[in-house]
C-alpha positions in Angstrom: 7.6 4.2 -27.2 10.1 1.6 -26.2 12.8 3.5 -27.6 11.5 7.0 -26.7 11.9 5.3 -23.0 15.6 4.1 -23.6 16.3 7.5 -25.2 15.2 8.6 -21.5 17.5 6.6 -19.6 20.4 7.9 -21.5 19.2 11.1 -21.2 19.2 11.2 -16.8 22.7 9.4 -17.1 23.6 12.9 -19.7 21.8 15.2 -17.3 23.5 13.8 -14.5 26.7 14.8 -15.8 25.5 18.3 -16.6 23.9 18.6 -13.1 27.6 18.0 -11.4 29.6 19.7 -13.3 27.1 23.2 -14.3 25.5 25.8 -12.0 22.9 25.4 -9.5 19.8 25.6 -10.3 17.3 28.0 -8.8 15.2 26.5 -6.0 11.8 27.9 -7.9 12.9 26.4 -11.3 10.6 23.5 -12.2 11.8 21.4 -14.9 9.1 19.4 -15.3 8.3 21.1 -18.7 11.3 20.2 -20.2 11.6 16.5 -18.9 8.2 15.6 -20.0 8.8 16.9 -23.9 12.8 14.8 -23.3 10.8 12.0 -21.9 7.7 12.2 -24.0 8.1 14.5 -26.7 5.5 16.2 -28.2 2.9 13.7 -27.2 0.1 14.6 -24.6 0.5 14.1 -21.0 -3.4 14.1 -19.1 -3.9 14.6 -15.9 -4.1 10.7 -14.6 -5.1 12.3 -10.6 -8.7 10.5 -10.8 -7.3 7.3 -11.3 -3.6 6.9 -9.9 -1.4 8.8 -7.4 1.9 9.1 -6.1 2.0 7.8 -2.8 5.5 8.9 -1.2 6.6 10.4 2.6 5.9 14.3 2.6 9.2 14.4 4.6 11.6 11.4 3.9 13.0 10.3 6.9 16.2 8.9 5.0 17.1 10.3 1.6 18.6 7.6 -0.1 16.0 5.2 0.8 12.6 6.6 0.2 9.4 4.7 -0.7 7.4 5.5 -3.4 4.0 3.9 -4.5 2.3 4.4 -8.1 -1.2 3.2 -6.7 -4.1 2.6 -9.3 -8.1 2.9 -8.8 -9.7 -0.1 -10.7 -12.8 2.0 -10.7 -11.8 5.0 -12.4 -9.1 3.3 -14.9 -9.0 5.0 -18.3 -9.6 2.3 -21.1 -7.0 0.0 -22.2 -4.8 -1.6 -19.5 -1.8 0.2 -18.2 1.1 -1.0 -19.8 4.3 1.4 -18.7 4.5 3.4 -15.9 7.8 5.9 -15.8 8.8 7.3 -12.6 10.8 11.0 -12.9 12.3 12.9 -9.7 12.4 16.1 -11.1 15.6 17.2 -9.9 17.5 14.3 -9.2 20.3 13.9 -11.3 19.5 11.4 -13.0 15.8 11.9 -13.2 14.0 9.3 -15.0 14.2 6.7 -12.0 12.8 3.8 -14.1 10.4 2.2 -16.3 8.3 -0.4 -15.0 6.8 -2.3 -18.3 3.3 -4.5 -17.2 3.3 -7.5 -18.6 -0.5 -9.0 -19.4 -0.5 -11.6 -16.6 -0.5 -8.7 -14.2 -4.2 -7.0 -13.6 -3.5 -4.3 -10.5 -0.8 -2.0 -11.9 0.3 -0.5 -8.6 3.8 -0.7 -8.9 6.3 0.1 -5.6 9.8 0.6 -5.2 11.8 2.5 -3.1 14.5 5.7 -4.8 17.2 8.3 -3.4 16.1 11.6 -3.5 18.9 14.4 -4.1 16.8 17.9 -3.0 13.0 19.5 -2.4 11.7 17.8 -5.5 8.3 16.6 -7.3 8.2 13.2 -8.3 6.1 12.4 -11.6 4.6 9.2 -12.1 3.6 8.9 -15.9 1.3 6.3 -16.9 1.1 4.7 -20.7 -1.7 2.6 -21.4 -2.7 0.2 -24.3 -3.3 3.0 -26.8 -0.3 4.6 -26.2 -2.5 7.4 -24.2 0.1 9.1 -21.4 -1.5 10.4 -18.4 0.4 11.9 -15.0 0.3 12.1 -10.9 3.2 13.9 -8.8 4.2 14.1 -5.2 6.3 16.3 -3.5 8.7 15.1 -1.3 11.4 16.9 1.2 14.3 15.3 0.7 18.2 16.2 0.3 21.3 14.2 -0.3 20.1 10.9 -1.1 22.4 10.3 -4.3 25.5 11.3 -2.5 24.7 9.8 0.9 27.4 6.9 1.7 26.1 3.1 1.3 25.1 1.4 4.2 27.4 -2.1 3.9 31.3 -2.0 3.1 32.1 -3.0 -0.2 34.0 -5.8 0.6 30.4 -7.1 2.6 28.4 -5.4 -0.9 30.0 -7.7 -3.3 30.3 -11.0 -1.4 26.5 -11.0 -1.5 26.2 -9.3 -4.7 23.0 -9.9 -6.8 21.2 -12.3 -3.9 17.6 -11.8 -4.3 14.6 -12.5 -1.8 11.2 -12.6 -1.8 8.4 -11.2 0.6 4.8 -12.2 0.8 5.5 -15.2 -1.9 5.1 -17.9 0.6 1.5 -16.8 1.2 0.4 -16.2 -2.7 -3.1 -18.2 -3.5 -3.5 -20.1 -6.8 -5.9 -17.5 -9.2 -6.1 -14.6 -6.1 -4.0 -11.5 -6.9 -1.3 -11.7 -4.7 0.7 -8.5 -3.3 5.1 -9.1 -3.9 8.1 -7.7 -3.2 11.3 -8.6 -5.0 14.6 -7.9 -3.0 18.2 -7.5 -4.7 21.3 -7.1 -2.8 23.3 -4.7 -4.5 25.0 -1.7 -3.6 23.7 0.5 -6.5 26.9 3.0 -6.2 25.6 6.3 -7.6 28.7 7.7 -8.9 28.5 10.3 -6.3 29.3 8.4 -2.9 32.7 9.4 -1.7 35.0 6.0 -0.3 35.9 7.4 3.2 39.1 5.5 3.0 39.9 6.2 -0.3 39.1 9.9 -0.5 38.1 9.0 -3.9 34.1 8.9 -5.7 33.0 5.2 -5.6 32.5 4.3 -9.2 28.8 4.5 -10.5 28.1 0.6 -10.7 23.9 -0.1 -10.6 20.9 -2.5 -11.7 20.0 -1.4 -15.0 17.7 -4.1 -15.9 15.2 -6.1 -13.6 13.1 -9.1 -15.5 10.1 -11.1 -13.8 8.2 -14.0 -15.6 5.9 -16.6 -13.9 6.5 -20.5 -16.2 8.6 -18.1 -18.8 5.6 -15.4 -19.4 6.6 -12.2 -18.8 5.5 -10.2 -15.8 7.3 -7.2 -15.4 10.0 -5.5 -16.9 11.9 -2.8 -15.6 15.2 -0.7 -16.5 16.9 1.0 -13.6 19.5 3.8 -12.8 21.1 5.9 -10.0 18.0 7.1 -8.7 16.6 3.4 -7.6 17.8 3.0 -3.5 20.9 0.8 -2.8 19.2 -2.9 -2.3 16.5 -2.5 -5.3 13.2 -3.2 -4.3 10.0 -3.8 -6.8 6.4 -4.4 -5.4 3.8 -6.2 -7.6 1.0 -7.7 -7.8 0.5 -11.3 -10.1 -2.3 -13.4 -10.0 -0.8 -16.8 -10.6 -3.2 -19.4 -12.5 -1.7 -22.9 -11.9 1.2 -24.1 -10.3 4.2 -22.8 -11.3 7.8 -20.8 -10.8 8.6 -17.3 -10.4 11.3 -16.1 -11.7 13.7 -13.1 -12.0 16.6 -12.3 -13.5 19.1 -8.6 -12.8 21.8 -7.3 -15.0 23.6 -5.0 -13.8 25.6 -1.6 -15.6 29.1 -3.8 -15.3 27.2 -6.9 -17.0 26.7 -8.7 -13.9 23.7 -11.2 -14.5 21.9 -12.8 -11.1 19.1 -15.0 -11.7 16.8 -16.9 -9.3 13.6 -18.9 -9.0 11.1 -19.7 -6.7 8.2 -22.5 -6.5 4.4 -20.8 -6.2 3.0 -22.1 -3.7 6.4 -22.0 -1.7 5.3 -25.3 -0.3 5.7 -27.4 -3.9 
């Protein structure tokens, strides 16, 4: 499945080409059917709607920064613990947004991030458990531009903080209580569709293609981006830490940039 995921990536970066340079597509067509057998193949895809759910704005206020939730009920969890969850906007050009791999140490699946969104589209979470069983929610969001839409900082002001990273929520995490985090990266995320103003010219495509958390060196979450994560990645998690320790976290990006930093849990070590 690992590779099947990778084959995935390479496949939005493919479409994404096709999508700029063939003909529109009709606004009815839904592609869905042919993502999920690129994505998935010929494996089954269940309807996962009693258990998770795509939590997203019905009408994005900003296109190119749009949050997304994957949210899980413990209750009503198939068996086996989720272990993947791939989000797809269906008609972004690059659609397979990312995969989010779980690692054990992480017991609430409920993954958030935030993604550009390029038209009217569903967005497919897909959900992989310990079996290898594949199950599905979708949204649908209203949405147009977001891939195209210019980047909020200069580049000059992009790279000079290049590959910072931040923390939210860690400073209040409780030794062996689940504990809700967000991991911040700066980075501009360049689609390969922004226009430079100045320049006149497309902004090369330059974007965090690999994200990898670990608390004392076991791994929490892993997750391989593209185009369709917002400028400034952000990943929400949850971790339930058992002893003292570090979190730690560690981007490459598509130029083979690597930014790495640590932080003590509790923040007051």
């Amino acid at each position: 499945m690992m590779q099947k995921h990778a084959a995935a990536l390479a496949l939005s970066a493919l479409m994404a080409l096709v999508a700029l340079a063939g003909p529109a597509r009709a606004a009815d067509d839904d592609p869905w059917p042919d993502l999920k057998t690129a994505i998935f193949g010929d494996k089954a895809v269940a309807d996962g709607s009693g258990f998770m759910r795509v939590e997203a704005p019905q009408r994005a206020y900003d296109a190119a920064v749009v949050p997304v939730t994957v949210r899980f009920d413990g209750g009503h969890m198939p068996a086996g613990r989720i272990r993947a969850v791939t989000l797809v906007i269906d008609k972004n050009p690059a659609p397979v947004a990312a995969v989010f791999r779980l690692g054990d140490g992480i017991v609430d699946p409920t993954i958030g991030t935030r993604v550009r969104v390029n038209e009217y589209t569903n967005i497919h979470a897909v959900a992989e458990t310990a079996d290898g069983s594949l199950f599905v929610a979708a949204a649908f969001v209203k949405a147009a531009g977001g891939c195209s839409a210019p980047a909020l900082k200069t580049p000059d002001d992009a790279m000079a903080h290049l590959g910072e990273m931040r923390t939210k929520n860690l400073d209040a995490a409780q030794i062996g209580e689940p504990n809700r985090v967000e991991l911040l990266i700066r980075h501009p995320n360049y689609s390969g569709m922004q226009m430079d103003q100045i320049k006149r010219t497309y902004v090369p495509a330059r974007f965090i293609e690999s994200i990898d958390v670990s608390y004392d060196g076991v791994p929490l979450l892993q997750v391989e981006g593209n185009i369709s994560l917002s400028e400034n990645p952000m990943v929400e998690f949850s971790f339930t830490p058992t002893g003292t320790g570090r979190l730690s976290a560690t981007a490459k990006d598509s130029d083979g940039a690597v930014f790495t930093q640590a932080w003590p849990v509790p923040a007051t070590m």
